[in-house]
C-alpha positions as CSV (number, residue, x, y, z in Angstrom):
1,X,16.2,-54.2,-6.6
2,X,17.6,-50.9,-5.6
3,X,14.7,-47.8,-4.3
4,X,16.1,-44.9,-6.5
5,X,14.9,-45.0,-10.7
6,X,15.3,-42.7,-13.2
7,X,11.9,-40.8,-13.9
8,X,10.3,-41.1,-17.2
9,X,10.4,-37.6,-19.6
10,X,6.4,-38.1,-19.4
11,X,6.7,-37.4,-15.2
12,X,9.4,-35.2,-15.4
13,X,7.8,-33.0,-17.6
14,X,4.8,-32.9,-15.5
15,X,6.2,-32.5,-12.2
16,X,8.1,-29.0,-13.9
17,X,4.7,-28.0,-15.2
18,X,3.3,-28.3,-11.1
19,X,6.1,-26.2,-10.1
20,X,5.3,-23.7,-12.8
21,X,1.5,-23.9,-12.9
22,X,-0.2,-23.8,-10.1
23,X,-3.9,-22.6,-11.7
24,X,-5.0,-21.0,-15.0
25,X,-3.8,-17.4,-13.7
26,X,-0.2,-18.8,-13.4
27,X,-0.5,-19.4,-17.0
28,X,-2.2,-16.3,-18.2
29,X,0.3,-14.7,-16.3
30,X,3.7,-16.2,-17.8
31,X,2.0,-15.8,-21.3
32,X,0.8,-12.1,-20.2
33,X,4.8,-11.3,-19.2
34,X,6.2,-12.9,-22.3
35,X,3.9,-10.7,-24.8
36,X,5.1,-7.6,-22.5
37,X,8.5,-8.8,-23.4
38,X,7.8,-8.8,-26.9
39,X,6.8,-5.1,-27.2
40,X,3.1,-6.2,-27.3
41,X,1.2,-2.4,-26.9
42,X,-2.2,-4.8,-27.1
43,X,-3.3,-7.7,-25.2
44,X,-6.3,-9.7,-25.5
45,X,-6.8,-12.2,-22.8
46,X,-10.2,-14.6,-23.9
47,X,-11.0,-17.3,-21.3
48,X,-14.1,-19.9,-21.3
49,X,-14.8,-21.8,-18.1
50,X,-12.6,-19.5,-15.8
51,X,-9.2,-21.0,-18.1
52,X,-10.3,-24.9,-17.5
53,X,-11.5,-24.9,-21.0
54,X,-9.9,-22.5,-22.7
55,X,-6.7,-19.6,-22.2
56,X,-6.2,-17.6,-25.4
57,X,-3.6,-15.1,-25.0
58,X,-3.1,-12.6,-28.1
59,X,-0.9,-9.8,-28.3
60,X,1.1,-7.5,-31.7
61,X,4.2,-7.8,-30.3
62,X,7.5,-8.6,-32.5
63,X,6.5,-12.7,-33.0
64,X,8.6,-15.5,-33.7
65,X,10.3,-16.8,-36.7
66,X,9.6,-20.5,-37.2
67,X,12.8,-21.9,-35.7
68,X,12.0,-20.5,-32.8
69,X,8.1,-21.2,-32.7
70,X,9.5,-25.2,-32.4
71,X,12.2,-24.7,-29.8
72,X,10.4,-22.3,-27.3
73,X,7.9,-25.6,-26.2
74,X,10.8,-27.9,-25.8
75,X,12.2,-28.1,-21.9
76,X,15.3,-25.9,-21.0
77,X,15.3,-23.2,-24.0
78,X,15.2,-19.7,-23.6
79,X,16.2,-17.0,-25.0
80,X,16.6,-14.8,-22.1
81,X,20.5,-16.1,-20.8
82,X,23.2,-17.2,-22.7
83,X,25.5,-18.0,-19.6
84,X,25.4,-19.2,-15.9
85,X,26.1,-15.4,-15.1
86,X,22.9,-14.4,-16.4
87,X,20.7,-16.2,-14.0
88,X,21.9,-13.2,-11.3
89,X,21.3,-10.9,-13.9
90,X,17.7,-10.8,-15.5
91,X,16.3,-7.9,-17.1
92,X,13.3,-9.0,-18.8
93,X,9.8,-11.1,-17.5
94,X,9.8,-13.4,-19.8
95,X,12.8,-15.4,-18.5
96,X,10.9,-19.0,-17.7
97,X,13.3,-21.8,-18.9
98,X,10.3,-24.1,-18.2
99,X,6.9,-22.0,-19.0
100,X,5.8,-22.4,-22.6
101,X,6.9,-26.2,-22.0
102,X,5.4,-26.1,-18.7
103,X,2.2,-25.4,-19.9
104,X,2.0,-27.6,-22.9
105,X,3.0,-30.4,-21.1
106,X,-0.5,-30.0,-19.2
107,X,-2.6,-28.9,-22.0
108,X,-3.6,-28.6,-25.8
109,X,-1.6,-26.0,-27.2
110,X,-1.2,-23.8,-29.8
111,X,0.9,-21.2,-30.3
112,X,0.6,-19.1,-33.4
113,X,3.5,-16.6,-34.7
114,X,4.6,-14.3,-37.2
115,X,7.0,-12.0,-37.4
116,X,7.0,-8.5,-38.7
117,X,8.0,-8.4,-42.5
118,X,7.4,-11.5,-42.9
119,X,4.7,-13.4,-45.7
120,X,3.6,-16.4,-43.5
121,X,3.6,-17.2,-40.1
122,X,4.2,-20.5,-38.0
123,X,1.7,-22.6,-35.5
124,X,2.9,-25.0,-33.4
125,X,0.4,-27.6,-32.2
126,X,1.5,-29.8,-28.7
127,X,-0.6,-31.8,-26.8
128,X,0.9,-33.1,-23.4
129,X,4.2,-32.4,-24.0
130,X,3.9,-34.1,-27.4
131,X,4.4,-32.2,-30.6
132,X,2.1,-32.9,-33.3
133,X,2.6,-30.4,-35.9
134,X,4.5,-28.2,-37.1
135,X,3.0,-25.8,-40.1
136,X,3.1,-22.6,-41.8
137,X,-0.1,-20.5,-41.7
138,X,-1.4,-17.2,-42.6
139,X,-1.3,-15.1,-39.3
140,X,-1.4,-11.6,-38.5
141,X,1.8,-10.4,-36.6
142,X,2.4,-10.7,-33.1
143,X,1.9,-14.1,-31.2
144,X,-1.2,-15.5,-30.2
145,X,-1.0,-18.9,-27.9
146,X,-4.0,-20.9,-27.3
147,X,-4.1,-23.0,-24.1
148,X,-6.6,-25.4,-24.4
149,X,-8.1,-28.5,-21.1
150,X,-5.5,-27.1,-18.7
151,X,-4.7,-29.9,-16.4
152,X,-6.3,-32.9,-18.9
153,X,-3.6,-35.2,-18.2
154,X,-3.1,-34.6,-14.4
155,X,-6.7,-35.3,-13.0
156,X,-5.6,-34.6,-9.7
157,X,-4.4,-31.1,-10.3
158,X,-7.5,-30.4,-12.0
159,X,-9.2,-31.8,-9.0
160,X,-8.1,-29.2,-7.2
161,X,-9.0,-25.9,-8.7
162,X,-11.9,-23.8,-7.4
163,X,-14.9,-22.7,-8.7
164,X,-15.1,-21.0,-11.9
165,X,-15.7,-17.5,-10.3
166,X,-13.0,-17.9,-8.1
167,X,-10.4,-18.7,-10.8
168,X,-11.5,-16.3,-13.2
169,X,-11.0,-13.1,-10.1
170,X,-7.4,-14.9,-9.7
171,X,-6.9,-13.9,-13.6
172,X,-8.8,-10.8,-14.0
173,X,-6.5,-10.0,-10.6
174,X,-3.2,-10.5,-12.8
175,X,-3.9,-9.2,-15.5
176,X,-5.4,-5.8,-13.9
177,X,-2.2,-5.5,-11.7
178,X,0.0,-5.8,-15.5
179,X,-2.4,-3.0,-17.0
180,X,-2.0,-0.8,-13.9
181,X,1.7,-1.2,-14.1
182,X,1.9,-1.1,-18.0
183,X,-0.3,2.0,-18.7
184,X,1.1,2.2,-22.4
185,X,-0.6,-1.2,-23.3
186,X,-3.5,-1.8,-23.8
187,X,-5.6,-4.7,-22.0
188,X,-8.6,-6.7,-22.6
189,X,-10.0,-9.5,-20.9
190,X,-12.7,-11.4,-21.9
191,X,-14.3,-14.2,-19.8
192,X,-17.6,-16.4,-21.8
193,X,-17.9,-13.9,-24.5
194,X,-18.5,-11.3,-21.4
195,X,-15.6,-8.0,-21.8
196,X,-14.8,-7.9,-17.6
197,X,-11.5,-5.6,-18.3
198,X,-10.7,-3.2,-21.3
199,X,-8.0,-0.5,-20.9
200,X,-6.8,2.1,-23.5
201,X,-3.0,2.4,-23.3
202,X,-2.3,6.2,-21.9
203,X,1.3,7.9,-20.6
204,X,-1.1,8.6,-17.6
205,X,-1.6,5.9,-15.2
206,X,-4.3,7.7,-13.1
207,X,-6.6,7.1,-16.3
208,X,-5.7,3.6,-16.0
209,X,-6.6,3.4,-12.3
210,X,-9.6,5.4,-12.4
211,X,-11.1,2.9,-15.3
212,X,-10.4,-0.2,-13.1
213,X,-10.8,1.0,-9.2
214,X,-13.2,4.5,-10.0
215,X,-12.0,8.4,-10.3
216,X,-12.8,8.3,-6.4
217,X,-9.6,6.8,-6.3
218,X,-7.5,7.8,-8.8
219,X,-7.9,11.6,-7.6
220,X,-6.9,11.0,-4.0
221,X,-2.9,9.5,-4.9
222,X,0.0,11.2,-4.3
223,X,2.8,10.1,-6.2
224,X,6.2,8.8,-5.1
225,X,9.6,9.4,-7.2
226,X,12.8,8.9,-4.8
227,X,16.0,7.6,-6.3
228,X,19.7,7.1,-6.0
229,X,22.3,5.4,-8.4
230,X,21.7,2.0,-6.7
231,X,17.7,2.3,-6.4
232,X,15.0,4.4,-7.6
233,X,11.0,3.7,-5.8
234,X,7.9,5.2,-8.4
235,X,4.6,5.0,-8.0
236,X,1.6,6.2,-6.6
237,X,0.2,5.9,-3.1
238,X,-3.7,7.1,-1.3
239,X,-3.9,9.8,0.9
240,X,-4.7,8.1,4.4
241,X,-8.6,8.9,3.5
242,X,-8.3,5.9,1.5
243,X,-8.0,2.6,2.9
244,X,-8.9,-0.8,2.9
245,X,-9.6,-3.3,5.0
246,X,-7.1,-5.9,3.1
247,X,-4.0,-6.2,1.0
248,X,-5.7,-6.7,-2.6
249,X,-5.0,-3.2,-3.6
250,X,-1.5,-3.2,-3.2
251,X,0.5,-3.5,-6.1
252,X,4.4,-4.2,-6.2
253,X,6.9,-4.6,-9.2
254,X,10.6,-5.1,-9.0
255,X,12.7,-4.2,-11.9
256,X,9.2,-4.7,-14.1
257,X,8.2,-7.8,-12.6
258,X,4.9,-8.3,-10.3
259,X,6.1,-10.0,-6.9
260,X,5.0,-10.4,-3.5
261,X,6.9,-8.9,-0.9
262,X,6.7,-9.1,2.5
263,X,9.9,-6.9,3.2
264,X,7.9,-3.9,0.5
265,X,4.6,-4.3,2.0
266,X,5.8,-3.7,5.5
267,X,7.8,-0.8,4.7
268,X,5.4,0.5,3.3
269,X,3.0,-0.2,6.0
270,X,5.3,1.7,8.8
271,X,5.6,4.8,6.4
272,X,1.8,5.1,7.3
273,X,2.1,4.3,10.9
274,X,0.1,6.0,13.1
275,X,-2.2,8.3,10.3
276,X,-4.0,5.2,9.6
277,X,-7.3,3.6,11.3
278,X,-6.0,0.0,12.8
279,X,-6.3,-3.4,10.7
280,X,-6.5,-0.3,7.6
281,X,-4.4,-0.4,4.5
282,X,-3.2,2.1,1.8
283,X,-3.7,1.7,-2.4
284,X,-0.5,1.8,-3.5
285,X,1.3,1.2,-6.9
286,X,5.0,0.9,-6.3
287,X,8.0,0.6,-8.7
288,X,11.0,-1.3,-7.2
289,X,14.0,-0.3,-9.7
290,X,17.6,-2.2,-8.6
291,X,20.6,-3.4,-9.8
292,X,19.7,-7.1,-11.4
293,X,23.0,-8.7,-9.9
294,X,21.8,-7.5,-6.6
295,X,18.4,-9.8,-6.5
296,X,17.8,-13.4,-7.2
297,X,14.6,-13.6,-9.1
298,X,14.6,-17.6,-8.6
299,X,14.0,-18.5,-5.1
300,X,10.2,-19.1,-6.2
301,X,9.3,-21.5,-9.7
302,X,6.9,-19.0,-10.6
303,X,9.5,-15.8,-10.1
304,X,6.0,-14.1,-7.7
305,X,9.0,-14.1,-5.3
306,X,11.8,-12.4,-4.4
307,X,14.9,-12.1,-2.0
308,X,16.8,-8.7,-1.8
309,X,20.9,-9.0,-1.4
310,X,20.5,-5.8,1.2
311,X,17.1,-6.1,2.0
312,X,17.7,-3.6,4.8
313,X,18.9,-1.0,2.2
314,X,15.5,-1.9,0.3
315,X,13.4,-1.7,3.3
316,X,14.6,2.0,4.7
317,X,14.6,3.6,1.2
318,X,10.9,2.7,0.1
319,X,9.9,3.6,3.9
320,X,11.4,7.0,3.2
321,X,10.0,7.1,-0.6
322,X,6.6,7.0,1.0
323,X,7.0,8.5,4.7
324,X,8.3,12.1,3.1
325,X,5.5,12.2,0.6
326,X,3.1,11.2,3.6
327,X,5.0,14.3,5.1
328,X,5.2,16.8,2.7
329,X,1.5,16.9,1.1
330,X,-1.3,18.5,3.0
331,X,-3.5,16.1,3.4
332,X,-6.7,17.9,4.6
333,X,-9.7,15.6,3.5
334,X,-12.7,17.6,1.4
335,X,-16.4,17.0,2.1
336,X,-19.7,17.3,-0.3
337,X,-22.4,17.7,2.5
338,X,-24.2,14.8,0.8
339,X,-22.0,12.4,1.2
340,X,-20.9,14.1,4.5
341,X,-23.9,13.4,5.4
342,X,-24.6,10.1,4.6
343,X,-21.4,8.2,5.6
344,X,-18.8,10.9,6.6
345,X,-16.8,9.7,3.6
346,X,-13.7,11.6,2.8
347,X,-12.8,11.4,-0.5
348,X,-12.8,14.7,-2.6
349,X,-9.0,16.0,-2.3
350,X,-8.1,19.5,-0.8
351,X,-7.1,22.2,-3.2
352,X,-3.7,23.9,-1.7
353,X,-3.9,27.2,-3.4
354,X,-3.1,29.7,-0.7
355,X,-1.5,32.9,-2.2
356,X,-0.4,36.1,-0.9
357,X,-3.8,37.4,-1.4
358,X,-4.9,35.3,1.6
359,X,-3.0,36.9,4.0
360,X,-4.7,40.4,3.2
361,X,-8.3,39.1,3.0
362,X,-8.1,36.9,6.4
363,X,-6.3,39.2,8.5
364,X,-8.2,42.2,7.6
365,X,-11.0,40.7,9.8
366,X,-9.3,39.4,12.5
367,X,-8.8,42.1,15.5
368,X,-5.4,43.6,16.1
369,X,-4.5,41.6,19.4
370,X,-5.2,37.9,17.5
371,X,-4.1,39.1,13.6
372,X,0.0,37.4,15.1
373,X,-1.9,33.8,15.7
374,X,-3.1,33.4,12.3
375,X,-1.3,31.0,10.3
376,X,-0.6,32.1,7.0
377,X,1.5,30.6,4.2
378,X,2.7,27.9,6.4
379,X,3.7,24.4,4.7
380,X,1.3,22.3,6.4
381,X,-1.9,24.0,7.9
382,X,-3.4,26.5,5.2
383,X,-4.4,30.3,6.8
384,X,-7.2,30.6,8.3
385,X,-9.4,32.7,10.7
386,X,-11.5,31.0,13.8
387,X,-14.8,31.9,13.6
388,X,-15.6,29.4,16.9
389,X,-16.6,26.7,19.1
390,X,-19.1,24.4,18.4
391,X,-21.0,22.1,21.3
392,X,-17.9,22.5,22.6
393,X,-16.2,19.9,20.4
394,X,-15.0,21.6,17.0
395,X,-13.2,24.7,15.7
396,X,-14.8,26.4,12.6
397,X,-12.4,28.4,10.9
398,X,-12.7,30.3,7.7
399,X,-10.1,29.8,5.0
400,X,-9.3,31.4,1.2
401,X,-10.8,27.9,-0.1
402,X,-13.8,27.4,2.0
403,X,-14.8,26.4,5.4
404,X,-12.5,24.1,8.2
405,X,-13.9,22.1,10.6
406,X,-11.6,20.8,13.1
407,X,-12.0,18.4,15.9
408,X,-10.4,19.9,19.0
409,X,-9.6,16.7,21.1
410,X,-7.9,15.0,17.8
411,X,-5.5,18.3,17.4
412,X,-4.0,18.1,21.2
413,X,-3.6,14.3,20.9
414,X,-1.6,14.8,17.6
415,X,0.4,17.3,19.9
416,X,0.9,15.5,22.6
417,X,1.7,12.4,21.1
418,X,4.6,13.6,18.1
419,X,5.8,16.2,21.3
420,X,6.1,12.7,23.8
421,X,7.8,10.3,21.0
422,X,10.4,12.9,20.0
423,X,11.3,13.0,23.5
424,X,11.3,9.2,24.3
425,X,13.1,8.8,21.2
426,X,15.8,11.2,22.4
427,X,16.2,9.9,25.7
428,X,14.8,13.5,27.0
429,X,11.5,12.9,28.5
430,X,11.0,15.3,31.8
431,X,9.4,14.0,34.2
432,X,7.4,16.2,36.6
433,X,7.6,16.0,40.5
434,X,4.7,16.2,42.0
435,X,4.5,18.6,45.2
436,X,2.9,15.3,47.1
437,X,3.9,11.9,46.2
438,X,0.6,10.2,45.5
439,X,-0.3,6.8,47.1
440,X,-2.2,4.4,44.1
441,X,-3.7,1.5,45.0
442,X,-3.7,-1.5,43.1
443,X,-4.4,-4.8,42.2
444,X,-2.4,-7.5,43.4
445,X,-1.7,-8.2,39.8
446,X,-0.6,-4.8,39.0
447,X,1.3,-4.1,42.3
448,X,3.4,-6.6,41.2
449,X,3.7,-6.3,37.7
450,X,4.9,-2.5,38.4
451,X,8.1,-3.9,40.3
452,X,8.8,-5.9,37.1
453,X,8.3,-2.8,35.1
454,X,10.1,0.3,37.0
455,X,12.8,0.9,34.5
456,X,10.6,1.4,31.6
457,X,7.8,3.5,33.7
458,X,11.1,5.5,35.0
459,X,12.0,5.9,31.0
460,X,8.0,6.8,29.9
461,X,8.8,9.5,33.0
462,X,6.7,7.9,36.1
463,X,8.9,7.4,39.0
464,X,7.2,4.9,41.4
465,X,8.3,3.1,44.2
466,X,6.5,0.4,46.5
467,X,4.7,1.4,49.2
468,X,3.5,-1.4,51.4
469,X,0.4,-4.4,50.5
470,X,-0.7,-3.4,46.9
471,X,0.1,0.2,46.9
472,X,2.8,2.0,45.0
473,X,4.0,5.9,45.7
474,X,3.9,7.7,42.4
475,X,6.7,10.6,42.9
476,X,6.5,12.0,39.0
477,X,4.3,12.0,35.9
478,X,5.8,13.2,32.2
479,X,5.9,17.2,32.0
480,X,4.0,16.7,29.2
481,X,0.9,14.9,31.1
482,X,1.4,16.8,34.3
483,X,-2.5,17.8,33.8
484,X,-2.9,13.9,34.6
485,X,-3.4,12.3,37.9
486,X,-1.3,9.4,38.5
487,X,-4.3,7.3,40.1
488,X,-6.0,7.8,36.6
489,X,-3.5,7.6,34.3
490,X,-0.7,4.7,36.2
491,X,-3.4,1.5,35.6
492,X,-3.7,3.1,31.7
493,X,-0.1,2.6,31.5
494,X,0.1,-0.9,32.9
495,X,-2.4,-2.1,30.7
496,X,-0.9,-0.7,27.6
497,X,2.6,-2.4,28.8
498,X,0.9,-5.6,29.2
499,X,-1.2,-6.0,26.7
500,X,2.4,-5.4,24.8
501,X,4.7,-7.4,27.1
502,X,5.4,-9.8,23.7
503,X,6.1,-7.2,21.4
504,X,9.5,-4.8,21.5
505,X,9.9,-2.0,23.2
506,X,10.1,0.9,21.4
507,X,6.3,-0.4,20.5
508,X,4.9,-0.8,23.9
509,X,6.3,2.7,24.6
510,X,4.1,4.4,22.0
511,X,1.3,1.9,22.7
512,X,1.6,3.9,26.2
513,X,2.3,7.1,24.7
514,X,-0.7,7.0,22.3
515,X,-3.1,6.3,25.2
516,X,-1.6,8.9,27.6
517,X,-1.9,11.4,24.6
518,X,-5.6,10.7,24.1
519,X,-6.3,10.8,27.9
520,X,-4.2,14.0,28.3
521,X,-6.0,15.9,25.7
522,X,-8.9,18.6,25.5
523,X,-12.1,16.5,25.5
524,X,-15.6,17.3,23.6
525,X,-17.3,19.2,25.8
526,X,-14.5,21.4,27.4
527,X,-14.7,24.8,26.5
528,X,-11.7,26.6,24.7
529,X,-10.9,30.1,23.5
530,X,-10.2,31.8,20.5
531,X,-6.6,32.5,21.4
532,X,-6.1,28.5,23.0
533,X,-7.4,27.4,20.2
534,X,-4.8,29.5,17.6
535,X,-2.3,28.4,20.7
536,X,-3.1,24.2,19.6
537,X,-2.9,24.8,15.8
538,X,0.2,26.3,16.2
539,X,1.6,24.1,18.0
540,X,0.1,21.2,15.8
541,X,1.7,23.4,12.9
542,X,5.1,21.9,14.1
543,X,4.3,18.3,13.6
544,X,5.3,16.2,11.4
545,X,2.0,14.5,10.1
546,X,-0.6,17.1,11.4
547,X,-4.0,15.7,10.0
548,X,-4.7,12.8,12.0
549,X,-4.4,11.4,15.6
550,X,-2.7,8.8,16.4
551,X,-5.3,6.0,15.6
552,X,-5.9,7.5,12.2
553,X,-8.9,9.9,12.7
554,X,-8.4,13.1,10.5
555,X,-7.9,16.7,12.4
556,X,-10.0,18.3,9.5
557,X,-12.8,17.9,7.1
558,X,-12.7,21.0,4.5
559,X,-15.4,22.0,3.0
560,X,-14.8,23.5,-0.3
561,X,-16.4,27.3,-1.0
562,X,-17.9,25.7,-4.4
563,X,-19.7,23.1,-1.8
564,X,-21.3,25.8,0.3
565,X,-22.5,27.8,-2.7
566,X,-23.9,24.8,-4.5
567,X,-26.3,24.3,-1.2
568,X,-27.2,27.3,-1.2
569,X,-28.6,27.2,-5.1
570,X,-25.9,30.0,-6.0
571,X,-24.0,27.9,-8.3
């Protein structure tokens, strides 16, 4: 008797469903997509048990007639492609071949339907993949499917889902990302009789947003609109102030559809490199719009994935989308003093209203000799007037809007560090000779890790040579750093390069370059100058991201002239 049969429809059908359904969110999902694709401006999503006993999807989109009510739960129907062109070519969400059958292969369903216009509408009744009737109801219009013991038939699939609060996050989780996404419909999810989501369609997505995450969050995004024929990027993305410590509010949609993306997410991660904390990540809502033919939406059952024809196209144009907003807004946090006080939280927004005005009313109190050093009108650092020092460790400065507290060590680190990369990255970094060579010793470790590593110290600037046992002869330092001693700077360096020796190049260089930077700088405590300090913002003026070091720490914290009144009981 031969090894290979022919699989019942019973088995087949099931094994379809598993690829399709993986857990109650993959079905509230497809169902969620396919009312979306019907024009639905309402959706009501009603679960009891977390989806194991009951998914009830409703939505007022354009319905069904009856002929198609029966044929969307058989296998391989859709009415999404009509030829084998079309499967490089999809433009809606609701393209599933398998999904409605999927899902009542696994489950009691019901799907109830009627169309606009029409007197009577149609419900469909299938329980494991077996219809058992077919009938004509009264029914408002849209569609409303009822998906009832998900999983009854496969015992082992059921087996494995998680606990009911578990599950029901994995839905509320879908469905909010959809009602971020699709501002213009409305969404409501209920979960035991308990409303955990309800959102009011709006042209305004930050109402959206600030109804699901908070106004917190909402007020702090900058939005993103770069396009060309061949790709446009939308969306909204948080000033660096607001970060997480995970993934979950990240939000990415390709042509309309909600996928995971490793390729988006770290683009979008290196358009915030080096303004964020480390292990921190940005909200973002992003909008991925492309030619169909040039992705293939079916390298995954369930569509969550994606794979890009010229991903590197893809990749470099959402980094840019993002990096030149990152660049372009000034991103100067505002304080309350309460919450200043409390947790050093930034997360009011800074208002950029500097007008010509402000150049009269600042420099009309600054002394002739200095009135040159204010900055006024410039794109990225508002004008302002230094009032000070303060323990030695921040600048005050007055500005049209309020008050500007600045931390000196973070500016000269932000200096230092854009100044240095630019000239690594152009091949152009000057080294400086010392008068002496300078003997360092060593470990024996280090000693002999530098001979493996004198090409890229002579690149970073540091020409070194051996010197005899462990000791090496440092001849030059960067320019840049010359106010650093090679014997404390050199073992710095070799740790940085070895604690990167896995990773490329360019990013042990700026691991070294970020430390140097932070070693090279002002530090609290030292003692600086009205004119040195105008001297720094100048020249912090002239980078490109000039509101946080390296590591992610912000260069200011503004506190607004509304805030200082309002402690003092004047407003």
């Amino acid at each position: 008797m031969g090894k290979i049969i022919s699989l019942s429809e019973d088995i087949v059908n099931k094994i379809a469903a598993g690829e399709v359904i993986e857990r109650p969110a993959s079905v509230v999902k497809e169902l969620v997509e396919n009312a979306i694709d019907a024009g639905a401006t309402a959706i009501d999503v009603d679960i009891k048990k977390a989806g194991k006993e009951l998914i009830r999807v409703k939505d007022n989109g354009c319905g069904m007639s009856s002929e198609d009510a029966l044929l969307c739960v058989q296998r391989h129907t859709t009415s999404k492609i009509r030829q084998a062109g079309d499967l490089f070519n999809i433009r809606t969400l609701g393209f599933r071949g398998e999904a409605l059958a999927s899902i009542a292969a696994v489950s009691h369903f019901v799907l109830t339907t009627k169309e606009k216009g029409e007197v009577a509408g149609t419900r469909v009744t299938v329980s494991g993949g077996v219809l058992q009737r077919n009938e004509e109801v009264g029914s408002p219009e849209g569609t409303t499917i009822d998906v009832h013991e998900l999983f009854f038939n496969t015992p082992a699939r059921r087996k494995f889902m998680k606990s009911d609060g578990t599950e029901a996050a994995q839905i509320l989780d879908i469905v909010t990302r959809y009602a971020l996404f699709y501002s213009t419909v409305s969404f409501r999810v209920v979960n035991d009789g308990k409303i955990i989501l309800s959102t009011e369609k709006t042209d305004d997505v930050k109402q959206t947003i600030a109804k699901v995450y908070g106004a917190a969050i909402a007020k702090e995004l900058l939005p993103v609109n770069k396009d060309t024929e061949a790709i446009r990027v939308q969306g909204l993305v948080s000033k660096p102030t607001i970060t997480r410590s995970d993934k979950d509010h990240q939000t990415f949609f390709v042509n309309g559809r909600l996928v995971k993306s490793p390729l988006i997410e770290h683009a979008l991660h290196e358009a915030y490199h080096a303004v964020l904390f480390i292990h921190r990540h940005p909200f973002a809502l992003l909008r991925i719009d492309v030619d169909p033919s040039m992705i293939d939406v079916n390298v995954h059952p369930t569509k969550k994935e994606i794979k890009f024809e010229k991903s590197d196209v893809v990749y470099r144009f959402v980094y840019h989308a993002v990096r030149d907003v990152l660049e372009k807004e000034n991103l100067i946090p505002a304080v309350e003093m309460q919450a200043m006080q409390e947790q050093m939280q930034l997360t009011k927004g800074f208002d950029r209203r500097f007008e010509t005005s402000t150049q009269a009313v600042l420099s009309s109190n600054v002394p002739m000799m200095q009135r040159s050093a204010v900055l006024v009108e410039r794109s990225h650092i508002p004008a302002l007037r230094l009032l000070g020092q303060v323990h030695n460790t921040f600048f005050i400065a007055e500005t049209a809007e309020g008050l500007l507290i600045i931390d000196q060590h973070i500016v000269q680190e932000r200096v230092l560090y854009e100044q240095f990369m630019h000239d690594y990255m152009k091949k152009a970094v000057k080294p400086q000779m010392m008068l002496e060579p300078v003997i360092v010793e060593l470990s024996a470790a280090d000693a002999l890790f530098v001979s493996e590593q004198i090409d890229e110290l002579a690149e970073l600037g540091f020409f070194v040579e051996a010197f005899g046992g462990n000791s090496v002869r440092v001849r030059s330092v960067p320019s840049i750093f010359g106010r650093l001693q090679p014997s404390d700077v050199l073992p710095d360096v070799l740790g940085q390069l070895r604690e990167g020796k896995t990773t490329a190049v360019l990013n042990k260089a700026e691991s070294v370059i970020t430390r140097m930077a932070c070693r090279a700088s002002i530090k609290a405590g030292d003692v600086c100058t009205i004119p040195q300090m105008y001297t720094l913002l100048g020249q912090l003026e002239h980078c490109t991201l000039p509101f946080h070091c390296p590591h992610g720490r912000p260069v200011f914290i503004n506190v607004t002239r509304e805030e200082l009144e309002r402690m003092f009981l004047r407003g």
